[in-house]
VOGU-3710 file (C-alpha; in Angstrom, 3 decimals, decimal comma):
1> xxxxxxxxxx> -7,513/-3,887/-35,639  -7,729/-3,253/-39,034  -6,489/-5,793/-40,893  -8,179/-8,732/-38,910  -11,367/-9,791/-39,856  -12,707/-10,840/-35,945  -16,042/-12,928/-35,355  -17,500/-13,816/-32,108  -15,017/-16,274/-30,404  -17,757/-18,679/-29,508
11> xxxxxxxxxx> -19,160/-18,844/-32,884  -16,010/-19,704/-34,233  -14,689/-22,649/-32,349  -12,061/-23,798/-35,427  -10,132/-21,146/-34,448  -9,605/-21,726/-30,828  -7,917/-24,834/-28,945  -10,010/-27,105/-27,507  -9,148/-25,680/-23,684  -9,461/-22,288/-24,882
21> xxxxxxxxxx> -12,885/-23,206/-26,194  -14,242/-25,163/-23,225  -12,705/-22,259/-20,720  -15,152/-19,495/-22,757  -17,681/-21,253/-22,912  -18,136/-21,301/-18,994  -17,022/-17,814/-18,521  -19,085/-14,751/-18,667  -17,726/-12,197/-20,379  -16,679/-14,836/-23,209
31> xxxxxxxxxx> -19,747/-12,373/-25,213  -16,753/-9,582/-25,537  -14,582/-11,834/-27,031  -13,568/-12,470/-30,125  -11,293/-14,634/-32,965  -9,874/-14,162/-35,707  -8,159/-15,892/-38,324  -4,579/-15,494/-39,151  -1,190/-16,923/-41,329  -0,059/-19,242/-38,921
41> xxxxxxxxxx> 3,405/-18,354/-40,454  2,722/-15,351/-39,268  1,860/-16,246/-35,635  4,962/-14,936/-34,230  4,519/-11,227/-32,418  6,731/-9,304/-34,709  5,500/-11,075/-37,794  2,221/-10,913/-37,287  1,881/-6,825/-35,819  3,845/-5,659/-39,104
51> xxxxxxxxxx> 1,487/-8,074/-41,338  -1,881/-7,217/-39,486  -1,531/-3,492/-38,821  -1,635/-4,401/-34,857  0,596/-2,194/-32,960  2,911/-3,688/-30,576  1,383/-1,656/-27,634  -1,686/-4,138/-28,220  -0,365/-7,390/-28,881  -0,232/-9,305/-25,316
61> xxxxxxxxxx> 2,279/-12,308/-24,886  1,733/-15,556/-22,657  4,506/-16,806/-21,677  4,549/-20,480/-19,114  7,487/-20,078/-16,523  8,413/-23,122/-14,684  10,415/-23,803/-11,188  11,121/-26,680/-8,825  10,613/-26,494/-5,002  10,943/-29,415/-2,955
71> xxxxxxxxxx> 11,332/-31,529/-5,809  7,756/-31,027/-7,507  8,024/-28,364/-10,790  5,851/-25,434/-10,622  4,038/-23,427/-13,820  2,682/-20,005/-13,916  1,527/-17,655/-17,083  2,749/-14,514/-17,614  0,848/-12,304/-19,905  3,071/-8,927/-21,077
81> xxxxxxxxxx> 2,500/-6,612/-23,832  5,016/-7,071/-26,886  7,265/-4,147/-25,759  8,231/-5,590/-22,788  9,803/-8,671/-21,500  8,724/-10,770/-18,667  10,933/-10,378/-15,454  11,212/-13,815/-14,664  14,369/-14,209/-12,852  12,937/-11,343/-10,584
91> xxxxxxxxxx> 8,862/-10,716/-9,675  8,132/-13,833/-11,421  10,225/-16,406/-9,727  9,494/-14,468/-6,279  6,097/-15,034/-6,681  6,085/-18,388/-7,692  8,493/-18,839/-4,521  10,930/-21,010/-6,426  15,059/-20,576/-6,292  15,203/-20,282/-10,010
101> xxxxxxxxxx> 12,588/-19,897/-12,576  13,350/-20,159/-16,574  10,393/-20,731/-19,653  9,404/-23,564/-19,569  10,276/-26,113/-22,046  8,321/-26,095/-25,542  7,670/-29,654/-25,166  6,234/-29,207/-21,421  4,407/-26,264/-22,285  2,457/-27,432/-25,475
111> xxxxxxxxxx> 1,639/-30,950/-23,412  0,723/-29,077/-20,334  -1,794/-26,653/-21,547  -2,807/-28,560/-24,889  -2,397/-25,357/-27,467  0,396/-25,124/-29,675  3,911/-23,141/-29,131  3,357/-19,673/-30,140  -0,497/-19,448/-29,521  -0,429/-20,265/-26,010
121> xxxxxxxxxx> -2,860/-18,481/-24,569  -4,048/-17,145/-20,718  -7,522/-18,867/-21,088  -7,628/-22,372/-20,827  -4,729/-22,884/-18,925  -4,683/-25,606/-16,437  -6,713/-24,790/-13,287  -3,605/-25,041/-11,008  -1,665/-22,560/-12,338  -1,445/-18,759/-11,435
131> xxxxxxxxxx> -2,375/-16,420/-14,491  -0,139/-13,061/-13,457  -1,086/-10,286/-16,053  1,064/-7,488/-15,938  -0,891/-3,960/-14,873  0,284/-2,033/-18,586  -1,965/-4,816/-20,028  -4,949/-4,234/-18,512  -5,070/-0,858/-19,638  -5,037/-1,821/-23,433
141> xxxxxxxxxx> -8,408/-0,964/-24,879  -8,278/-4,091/-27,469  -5,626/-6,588/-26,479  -4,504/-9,718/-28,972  -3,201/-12,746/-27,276  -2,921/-15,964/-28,665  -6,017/-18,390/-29,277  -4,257/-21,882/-28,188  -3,508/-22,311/-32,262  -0,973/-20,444/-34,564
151> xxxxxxxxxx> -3,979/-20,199/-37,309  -5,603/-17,430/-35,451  -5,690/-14,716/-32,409  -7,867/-13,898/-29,992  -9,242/-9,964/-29,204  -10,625/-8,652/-25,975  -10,307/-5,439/-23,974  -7,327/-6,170/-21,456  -9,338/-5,670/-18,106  -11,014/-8,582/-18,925
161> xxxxxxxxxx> -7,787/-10,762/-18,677  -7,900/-9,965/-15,032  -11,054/-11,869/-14,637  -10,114/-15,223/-15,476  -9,638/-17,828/-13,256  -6,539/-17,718/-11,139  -5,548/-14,392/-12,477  -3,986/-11,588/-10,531  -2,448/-8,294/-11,675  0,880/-7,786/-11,303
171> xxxxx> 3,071/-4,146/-10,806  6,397/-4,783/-12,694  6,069/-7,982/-13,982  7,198/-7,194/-17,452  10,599/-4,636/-18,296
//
């Protein structure tokens, strides 16, 4: 990563969102990861990889999908590397056993997890919802996923996202 100056995540808690924050601190391998600060009009994946040196192959996406069954909406996370896209009218909306599943409204997402739109972020996330990482992600040596916040990213080895709460790997989540 060699144009982001990283620290510690947990000695830097200005640069996560407050769920993000309270979800390392309880988690063990929060030691391995770490923040750091970024434009936050640079926050979007293309943006920021070109601006930062990060390669797309490392920069991780979260995306919130959202589907109604019985009347009661369902969320889920998808995390997917930047080259791919998130097969959510496929795996994604099997698995979260809906008829039809779509992103989930800005407005829903940012109130729902508490981070803002374009940092969302797999840790944090409400305790209800299924985290399903996509398998080419957990083989990225040093992923970057959002922090909760557009002012800054968050840098840990991808296996690790398969140890949060609620998180499975997935085979062909992402295109």
């Amino acid at each position: 990563m060699s144009k982001l100056e990283t620290v510690t995540a947990l000695s830097a808690p200005s640069l996560l969102a407050p769920p993000v924050l309270a979800a390392l601190q309880s988690w063990p391998p929060a030691a391995d990861v770490l923040a750091a600060p970024i434009d936050p009009d640079l926050a979007d994946t293309a943006a920021f990889c070109a601006a930062y040196d990060v390669e797309l192959t490392a920069s991780a996406n979260c995306v919130v999908i959202a589907g109604k069954r019985d009347g009661e909406m369902r969320y889920a996370a998808c995390v997917i590397l930047a080259t791919t896209r998130a097969d959510v009218n496929g795996v994604a909306r099997k698995r979260l056993d809906v008829r039809k599943a779509s992103f989930a409204p800005m407005e829903s997402a940012v109130s729902l997890t508490q981070m803002e739109y374009g940092g969302i972020t797999p840790i944090g996330l409400p305790a209800t919802w299924p985290v399903w990482i996509d398998a080419r992600v957990v083989d990225v040596p040093e992923a970057v996923v959002g922090s909760g916040l557009r002012r800054s990213k968050i840098v840990l080895p991808g296996a690790l996202l398969a140890q949060l709460p609620g998180a499975s790997v997935v085979e062909g989540l992402a295109l």
